[in-house]
C-alpha positions as CSV (number, residue, x, y, z in Angstrom):
1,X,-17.0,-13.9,23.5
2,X,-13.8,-14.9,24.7
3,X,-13.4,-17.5,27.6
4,X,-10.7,-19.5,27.8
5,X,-7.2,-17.4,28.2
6,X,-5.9,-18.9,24.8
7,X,-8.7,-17.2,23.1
8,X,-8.6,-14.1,25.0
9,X,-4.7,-13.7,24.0
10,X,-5.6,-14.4,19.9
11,X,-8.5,-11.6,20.7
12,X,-5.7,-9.3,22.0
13,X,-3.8,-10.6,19.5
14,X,-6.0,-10.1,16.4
15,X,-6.9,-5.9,18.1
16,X,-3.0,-5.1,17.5
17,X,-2.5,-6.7,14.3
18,X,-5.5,-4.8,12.4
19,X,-4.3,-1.4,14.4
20,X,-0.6,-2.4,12.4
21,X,-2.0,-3.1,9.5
22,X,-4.7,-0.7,9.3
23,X,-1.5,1.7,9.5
24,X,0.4,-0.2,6.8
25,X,-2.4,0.2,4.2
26,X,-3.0,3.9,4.9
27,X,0.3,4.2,3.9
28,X,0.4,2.3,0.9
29,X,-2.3,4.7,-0.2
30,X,-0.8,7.7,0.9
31,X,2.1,6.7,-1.5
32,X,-0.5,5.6,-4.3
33,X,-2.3,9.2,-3.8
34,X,1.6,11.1,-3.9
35,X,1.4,9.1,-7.6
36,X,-1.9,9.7,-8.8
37,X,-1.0,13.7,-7.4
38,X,1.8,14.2,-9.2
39,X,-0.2,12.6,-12.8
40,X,-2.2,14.8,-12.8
41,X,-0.2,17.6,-12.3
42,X,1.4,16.7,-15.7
43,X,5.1,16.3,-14.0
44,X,6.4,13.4,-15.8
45,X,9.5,13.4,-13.3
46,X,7.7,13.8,-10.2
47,X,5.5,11.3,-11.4
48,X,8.6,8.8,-12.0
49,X,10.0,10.1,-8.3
50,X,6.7,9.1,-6.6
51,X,6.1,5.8,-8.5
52,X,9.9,5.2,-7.7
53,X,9.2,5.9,-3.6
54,X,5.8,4.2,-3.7
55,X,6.9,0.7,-5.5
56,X,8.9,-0.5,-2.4
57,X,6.2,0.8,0.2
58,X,3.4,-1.4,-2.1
59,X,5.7,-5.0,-2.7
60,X,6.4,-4.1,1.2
61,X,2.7,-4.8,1.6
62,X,2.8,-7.6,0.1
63,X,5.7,-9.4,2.1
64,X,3.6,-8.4,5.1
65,X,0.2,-9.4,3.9
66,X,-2.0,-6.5,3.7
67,X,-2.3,-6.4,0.1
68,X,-2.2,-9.4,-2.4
69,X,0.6,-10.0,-5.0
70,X,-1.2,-9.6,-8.3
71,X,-3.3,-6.2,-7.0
72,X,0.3,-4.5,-5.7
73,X,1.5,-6.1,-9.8
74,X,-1.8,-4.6,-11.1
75,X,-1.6,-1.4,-9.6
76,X,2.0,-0.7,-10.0
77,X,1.8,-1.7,-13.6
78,X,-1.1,0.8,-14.4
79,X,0.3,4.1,-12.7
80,X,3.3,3.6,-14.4
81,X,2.1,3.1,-17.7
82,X,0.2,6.6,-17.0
83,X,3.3,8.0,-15.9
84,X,5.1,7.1,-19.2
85,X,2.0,8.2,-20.9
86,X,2.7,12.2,-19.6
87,X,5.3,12.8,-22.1
């Protein structure tokens, strides 16, 4: 438990930075599910729209630490070589 004030300020600290980034990463995959939505819907330029919206939101992550480099690289690379698969 928390005693001294330093560590109570980091505790209240640490509550608010998980409730931002908890938000942060529910929207990353709100954008990766808009993606995955419109693949399977066979829409090659929805698809390309969505990947388009959600490739900002995901490198966004990134520059904020909620998601590392290579798995926003990795994830990005694969839906769009499904997206350019639909045609």
């Amino acid at each position: 438990m928390a005693n001294s004030p330093q560590s109570k300020k980091r505790a209240r600290q640490a509550i608010r930075r998980t409730d931002v980034n908890k938000a942060r990463r529910s929207r990353i995959r709100t954008y990766l599910r808009k993606v995955e939505e419109a693949i399977a819907s066979g829409d090659q330029s929805a698809a390309q729209e969505a990947l388009r919206a959600a490739q900002p939101e995901l490198m966004r992550g990134v520059t904020k630490g909620v998601v590392h480099k290579n798995t926003a690289s990795r994830k990005l690379s694969r839906l769009a070589s499904r997206v350019k698969a639909i045609a």
